[in-house]
Backbone bond lengths (Angstrom), bond angles and torsions (degrees), N, CA, C in turn:
res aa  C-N    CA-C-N  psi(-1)  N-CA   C-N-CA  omega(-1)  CA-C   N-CA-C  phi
1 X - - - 1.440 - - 1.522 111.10 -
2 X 1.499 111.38 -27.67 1.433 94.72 -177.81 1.500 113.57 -133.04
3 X 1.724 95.38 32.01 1.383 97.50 146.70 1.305 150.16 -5.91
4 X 1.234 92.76 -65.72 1.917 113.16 177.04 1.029 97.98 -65.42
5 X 1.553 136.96 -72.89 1.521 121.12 -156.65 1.342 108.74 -79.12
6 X 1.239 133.99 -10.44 1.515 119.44 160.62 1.753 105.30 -68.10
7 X 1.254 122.62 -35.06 1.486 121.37 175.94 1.654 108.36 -50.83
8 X 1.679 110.22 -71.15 0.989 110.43 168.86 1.691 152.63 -58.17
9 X 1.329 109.67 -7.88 1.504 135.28 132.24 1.468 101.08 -58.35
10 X 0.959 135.53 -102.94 1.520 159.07 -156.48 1.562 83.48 -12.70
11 X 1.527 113.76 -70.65 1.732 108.99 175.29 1.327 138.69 -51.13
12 X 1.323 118.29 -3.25 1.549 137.97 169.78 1.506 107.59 -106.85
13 X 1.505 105.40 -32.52 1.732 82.65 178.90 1.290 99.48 -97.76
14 X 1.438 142.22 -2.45 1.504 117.62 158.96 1.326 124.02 -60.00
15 X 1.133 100.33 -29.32 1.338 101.91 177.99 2.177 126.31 -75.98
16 X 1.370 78.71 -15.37 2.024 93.75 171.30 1.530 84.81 -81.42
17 X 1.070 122.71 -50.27 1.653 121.49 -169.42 1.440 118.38 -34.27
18 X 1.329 96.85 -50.63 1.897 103.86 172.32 1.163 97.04 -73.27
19 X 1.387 162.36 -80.23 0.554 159.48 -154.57 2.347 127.51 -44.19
20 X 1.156 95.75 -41.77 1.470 113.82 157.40 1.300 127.78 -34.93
21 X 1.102 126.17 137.35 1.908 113.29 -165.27 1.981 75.23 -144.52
22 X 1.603 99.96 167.94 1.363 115.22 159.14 1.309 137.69 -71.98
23 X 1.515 120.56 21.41 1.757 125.83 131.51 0.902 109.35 -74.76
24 X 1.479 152.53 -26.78 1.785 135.59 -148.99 1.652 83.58 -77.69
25 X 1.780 74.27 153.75 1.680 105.13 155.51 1.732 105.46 -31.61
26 X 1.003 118.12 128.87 1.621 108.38 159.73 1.706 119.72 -110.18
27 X 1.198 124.81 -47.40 1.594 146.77 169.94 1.471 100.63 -31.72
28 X 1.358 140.12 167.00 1.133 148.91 114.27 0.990 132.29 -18.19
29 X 1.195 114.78 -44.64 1.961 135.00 179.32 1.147 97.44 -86.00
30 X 1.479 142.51 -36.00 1.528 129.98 -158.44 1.481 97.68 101.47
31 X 1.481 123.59 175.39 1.457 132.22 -171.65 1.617 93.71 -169.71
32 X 1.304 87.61 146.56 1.972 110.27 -168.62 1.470 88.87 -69.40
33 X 1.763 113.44 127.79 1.447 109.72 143.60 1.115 142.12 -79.29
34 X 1.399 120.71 151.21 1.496 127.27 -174.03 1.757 106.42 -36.96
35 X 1.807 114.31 -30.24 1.900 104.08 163.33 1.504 130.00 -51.62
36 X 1.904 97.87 -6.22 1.310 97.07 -153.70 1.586 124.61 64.83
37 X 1.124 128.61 47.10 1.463 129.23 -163.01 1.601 98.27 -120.76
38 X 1.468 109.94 143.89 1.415 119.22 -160.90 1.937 98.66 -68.44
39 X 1.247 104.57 124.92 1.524 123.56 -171.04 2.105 90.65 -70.55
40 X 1.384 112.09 138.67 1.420 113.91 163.31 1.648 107.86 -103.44
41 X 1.273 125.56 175.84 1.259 144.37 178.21 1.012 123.95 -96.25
42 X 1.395 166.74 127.89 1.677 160.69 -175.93 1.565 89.52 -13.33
43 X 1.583 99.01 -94.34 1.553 127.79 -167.19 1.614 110.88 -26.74
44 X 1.068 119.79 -35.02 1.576 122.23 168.06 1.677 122.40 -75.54
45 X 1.250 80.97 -37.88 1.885 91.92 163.89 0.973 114.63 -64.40
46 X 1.077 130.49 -64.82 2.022 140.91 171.58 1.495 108.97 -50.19
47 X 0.879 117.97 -31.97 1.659 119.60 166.96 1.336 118.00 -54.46
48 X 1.614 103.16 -66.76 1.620 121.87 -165.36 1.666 97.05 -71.26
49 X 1.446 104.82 -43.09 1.696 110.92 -168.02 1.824 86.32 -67.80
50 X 1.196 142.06 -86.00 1.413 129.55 -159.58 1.487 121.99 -59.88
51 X 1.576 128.64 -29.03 0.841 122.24 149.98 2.028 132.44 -41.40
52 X 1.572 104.87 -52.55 1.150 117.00 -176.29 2.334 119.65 -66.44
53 X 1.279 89.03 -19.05 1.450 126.93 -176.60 1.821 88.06 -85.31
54 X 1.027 131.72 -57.89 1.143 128.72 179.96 1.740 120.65 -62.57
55 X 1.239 107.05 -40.10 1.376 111.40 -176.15 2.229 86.41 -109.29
56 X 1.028 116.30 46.57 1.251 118.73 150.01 1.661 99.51 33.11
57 X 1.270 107.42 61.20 1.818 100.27 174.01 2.008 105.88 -132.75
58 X 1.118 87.73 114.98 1.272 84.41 -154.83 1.585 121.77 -84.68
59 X 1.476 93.68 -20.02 1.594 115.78 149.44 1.150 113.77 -43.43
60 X 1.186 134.65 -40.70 1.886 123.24 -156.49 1.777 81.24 -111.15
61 X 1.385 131.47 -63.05 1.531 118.80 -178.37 1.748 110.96 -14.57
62 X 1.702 120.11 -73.26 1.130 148.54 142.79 1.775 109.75 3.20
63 X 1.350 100.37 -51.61 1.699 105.28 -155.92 1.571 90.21 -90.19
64 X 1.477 131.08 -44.27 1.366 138.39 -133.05 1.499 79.07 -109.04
65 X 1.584 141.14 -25.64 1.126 138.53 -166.90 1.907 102.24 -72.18
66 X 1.128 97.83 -61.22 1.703 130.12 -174.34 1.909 100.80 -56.94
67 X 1.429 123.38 -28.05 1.623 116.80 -178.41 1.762 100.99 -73.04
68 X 1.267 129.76 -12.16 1.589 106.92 -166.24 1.850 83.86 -150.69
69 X 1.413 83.73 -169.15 1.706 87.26 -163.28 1.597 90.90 -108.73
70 X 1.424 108.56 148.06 1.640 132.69 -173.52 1.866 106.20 -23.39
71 X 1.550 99.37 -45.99 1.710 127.44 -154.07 1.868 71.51 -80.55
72 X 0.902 125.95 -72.42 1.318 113.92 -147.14 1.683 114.79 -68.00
73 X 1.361 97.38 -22.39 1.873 109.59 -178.79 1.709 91.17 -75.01
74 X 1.173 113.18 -36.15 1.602 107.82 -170.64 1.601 110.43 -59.32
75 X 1.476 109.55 -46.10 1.105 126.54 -159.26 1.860 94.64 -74.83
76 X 1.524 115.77 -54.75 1.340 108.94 165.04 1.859 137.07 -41.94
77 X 1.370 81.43 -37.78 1.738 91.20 -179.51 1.570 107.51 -65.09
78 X 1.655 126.08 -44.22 0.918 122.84 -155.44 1.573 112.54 -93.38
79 X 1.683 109.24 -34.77 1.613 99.51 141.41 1.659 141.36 -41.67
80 X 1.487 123.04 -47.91 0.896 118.66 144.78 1.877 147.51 -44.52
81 X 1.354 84.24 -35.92 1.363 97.19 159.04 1.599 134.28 -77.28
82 X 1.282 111.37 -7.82 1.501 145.44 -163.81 1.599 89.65 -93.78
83 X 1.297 97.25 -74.14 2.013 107.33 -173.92 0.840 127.79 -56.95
84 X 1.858 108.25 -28.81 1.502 132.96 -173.90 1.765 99.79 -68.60
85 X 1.361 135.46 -54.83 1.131 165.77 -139.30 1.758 96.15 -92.98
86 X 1.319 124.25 -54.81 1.425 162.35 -166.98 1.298 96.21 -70.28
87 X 1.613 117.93 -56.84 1.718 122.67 178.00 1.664 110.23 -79.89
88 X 1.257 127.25 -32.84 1.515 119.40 -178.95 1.647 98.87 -81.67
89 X 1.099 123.34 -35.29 1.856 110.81 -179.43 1.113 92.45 -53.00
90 X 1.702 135.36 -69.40 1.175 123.08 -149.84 1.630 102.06 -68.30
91 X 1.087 140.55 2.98 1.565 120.18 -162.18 1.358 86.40 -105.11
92 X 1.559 130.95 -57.88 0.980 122.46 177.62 1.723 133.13 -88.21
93 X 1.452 109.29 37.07 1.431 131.06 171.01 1.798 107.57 51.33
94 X 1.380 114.94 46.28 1.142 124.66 -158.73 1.758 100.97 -123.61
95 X 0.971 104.79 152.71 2.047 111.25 173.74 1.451 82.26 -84.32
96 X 1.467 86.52 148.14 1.603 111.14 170.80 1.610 115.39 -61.70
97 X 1.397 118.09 -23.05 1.001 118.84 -175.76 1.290 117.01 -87.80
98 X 1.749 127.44 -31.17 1.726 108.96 163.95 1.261 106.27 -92.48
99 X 1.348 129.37 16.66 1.738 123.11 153.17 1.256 105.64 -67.69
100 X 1.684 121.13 -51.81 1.497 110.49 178.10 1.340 138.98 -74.25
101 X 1.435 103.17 2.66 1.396 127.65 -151.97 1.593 86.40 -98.34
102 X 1.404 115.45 -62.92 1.558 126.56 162.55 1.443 147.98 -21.84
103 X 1.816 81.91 -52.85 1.389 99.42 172.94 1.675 120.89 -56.88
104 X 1.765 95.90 -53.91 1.751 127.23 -165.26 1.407 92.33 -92.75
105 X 2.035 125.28 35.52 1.018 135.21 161.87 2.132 112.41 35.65
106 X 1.104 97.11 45.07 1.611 102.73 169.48 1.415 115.35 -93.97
107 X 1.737 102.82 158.27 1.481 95.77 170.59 1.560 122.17 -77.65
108 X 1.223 125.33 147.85 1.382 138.56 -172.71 1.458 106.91 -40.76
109 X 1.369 140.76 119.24 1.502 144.54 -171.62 1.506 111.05 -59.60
C-alpha cells in the first residue's frame, strides 16, 4: 500500500546517501558524535523530518535528516505514515486504504 511513498522517499534519501561520510549517525537509534551532541532516535527524526517538510522549513528537514542514517529516516517516515493513515481511518470510520488513497488525491479503488 505504501509502495509509492517508500519509492518516493527512496529518491530523496539516495540522494542523502551520497552525501553521508563516516561521522553520520549510523544505528537506527542514531549514535553520539565525536561533539558529544545529544544522539536522537528514528521516531524523532521522522517527526521533526515530516513535520518540518510540511511547514516547508528546510533548515530543520536538513537537521532531522543528518541525526540518523537515510535507511533508518526511511524506515521512520513510513511508520509514521502507517499510524498517521491508521489514526485518520479510524476517526473518520474509513479503511485505511481510501484514507490513503485521498490523501495522495487518487481515484477511489
Amino acid at each position: 500500500m505504501f509502495g509509492a511513498i517508500r519509492k518516493a522517499y527512496g529518491g530523496f534519501l539516495g540522494a542523502r546517501r551520497a552525501r553521508s561520510g563516516p561521522g553520520d549517525a549510523g544505528g537506527p537509534g542514531g549514535t553520539a558524535r565525536a561533539g558529544g551532541k545529544r544522539t536522537h532516535n528514528l521516531f524523532e527524526a521522522a517527526a521533526v523530518y515530516v513535520s518540518a517538510c510540511a511547514e516547508d522549513d528546510q533548515d530543520r528537514i536538513d537537521e532531522a535528516a543528518d541525526w540518523v542514517s537515510p535507511e533508518a529516516l526511511s524506515f521512520g517516515v513510513n511508520e509514521l505514515a502507517c499510524r498517521a493513515v491508521i489514526a485518520l481511518a479510524r476517526e473518520r470510520d474509513e479503511s485505511p486504504q481510501t484514507v490513503a488513497r485521498e490523501l495522495l488525491g487518487l481515484p477511489a479503488a
